[in-house]
C-alpha positions in Angstrom: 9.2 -4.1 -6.4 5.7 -3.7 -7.9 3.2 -3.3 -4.9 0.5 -0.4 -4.4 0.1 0.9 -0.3 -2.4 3.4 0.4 -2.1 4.7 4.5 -5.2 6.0 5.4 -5.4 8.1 8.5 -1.7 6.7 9.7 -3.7 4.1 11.1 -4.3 1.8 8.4 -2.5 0.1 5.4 -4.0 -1.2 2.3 -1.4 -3.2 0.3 -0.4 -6.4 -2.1 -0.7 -6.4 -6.4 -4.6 -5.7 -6.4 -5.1 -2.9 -9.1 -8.2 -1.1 -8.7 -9.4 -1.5 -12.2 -12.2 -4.0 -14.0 -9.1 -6.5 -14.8 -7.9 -6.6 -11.5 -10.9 -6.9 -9.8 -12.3 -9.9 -12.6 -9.7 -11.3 -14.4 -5.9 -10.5 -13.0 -4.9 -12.9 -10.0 -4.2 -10.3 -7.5 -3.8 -10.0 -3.6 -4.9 -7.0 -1.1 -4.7 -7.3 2.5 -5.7 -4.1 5.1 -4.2 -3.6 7.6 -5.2 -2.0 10.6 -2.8 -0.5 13.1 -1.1 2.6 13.5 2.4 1.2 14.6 2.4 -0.3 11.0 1.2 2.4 9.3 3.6 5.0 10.9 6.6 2.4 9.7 4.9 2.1 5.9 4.9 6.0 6.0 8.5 6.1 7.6 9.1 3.8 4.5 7.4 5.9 1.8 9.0 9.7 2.8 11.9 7.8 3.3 11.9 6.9 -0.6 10.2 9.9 -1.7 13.1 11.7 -0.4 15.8 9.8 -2.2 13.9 10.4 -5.0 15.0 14.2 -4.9 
């Protein structure tokens, strides 16, 4: 897996292969979509604790 996801407010999402750098934004073919609803930002954080916690 090699996406970024930001959850902002656990109401919205900001995901895909965009990397926020000078490359990414002008050269590197990358996506981003935002997203916003809280039902699917609660499940992306559901998603993230649930790694962060296997990660212990």
């Amino acid at each position: 897996m090699h996406h970024k996801v930001l959850i902002i407010d656990n109401k919205t999402v900001v995901t895909g292969s965009f990397n926020p750098s000078k490359n990414g934004d002008e050269k590197n073919d990358e996506n981003l979509i935002i997203i916003h609803d809280s039902d699917v930002a609660e499940k992306y954080a559901e998603e993230f604790l649930g790694v962060w916690d296997a990660a212990d």
